[in-house]
C-alpha positions in Angstrom: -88.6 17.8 7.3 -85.5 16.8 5.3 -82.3 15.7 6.3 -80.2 19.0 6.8 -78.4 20.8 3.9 -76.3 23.6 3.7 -76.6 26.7 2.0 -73.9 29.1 1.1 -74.4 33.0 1.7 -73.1 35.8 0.3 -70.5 36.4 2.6 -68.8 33.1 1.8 -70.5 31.4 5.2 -71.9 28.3 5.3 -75.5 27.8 7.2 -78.0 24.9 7.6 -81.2 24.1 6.2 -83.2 22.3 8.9 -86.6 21.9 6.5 -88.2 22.2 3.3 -91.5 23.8 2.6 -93.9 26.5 1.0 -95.3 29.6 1.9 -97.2 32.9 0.8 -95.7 36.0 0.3 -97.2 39.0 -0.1 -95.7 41.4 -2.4 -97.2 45.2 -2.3 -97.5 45.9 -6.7 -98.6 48.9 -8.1 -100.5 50.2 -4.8 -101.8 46.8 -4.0 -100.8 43.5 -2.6 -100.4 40.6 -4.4 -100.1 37.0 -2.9 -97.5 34.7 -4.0 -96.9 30.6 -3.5 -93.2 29.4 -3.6 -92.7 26.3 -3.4 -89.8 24.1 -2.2 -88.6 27.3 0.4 -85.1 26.3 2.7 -85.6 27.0 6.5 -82.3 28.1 7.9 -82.1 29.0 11.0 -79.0 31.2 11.2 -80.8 33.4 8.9 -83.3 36.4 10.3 -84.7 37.9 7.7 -86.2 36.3 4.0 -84.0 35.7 0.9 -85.2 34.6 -2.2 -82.0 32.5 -5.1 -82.1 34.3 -8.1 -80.7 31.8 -9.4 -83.5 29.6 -8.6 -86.2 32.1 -10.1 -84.3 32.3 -13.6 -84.1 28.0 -13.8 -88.2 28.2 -13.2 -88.4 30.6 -16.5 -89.1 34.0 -14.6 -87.2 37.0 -15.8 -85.4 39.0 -13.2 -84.4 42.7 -13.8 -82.9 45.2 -11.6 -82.2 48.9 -11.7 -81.9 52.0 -9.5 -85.6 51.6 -7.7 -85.5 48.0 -7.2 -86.6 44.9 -9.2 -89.1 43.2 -11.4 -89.5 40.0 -11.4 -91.9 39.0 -14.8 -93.1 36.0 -16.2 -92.0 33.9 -19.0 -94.7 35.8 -20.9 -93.8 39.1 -20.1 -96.4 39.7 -17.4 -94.9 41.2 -14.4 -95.1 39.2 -11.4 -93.4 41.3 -8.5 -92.1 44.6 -7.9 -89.4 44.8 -5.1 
């Protein structure tokens, strides 16, 4: 638990952080699923679906990339991590 903090959204709105924590994702890659740890994940409440910074993925040195179909998230060594 941390002492609450508040996170801005896209729409300009402000909304609460009530924790801190990490989890597993699972991504589906290239016909299979890969399992992912993030660490230091917000809890907000207001919030009803899962939202992942960009911002926060470029300052740990991953390489994000969008187009048409969707994104790629790769690694500071080129390997690709996610597919979205």
């Amino acid at each position: 638990m941390i002492s609450s903090c508040n996170v801005c959204l896209g729409d300009d709105s402000i909304a609460e952080a009530i924790g801190i924590g990490s989890i597993i994702v699972g991504i589906e890659m290239r016909g299979k699923t890969a399992r992912i740890y993030i660490m230091n994940m917000l809890h907000v409440l207001k919030l009803h679906t899962n939202l992942v910074s960009v911002s926060k993925l470029l300052l740990k040195g991953l390489k994000v990339q969008f187009d048409i179909n969707g994104c790629i998230v790769g690694g500071a060594n080129g390997d690709v991590v996610a597919i979205v």
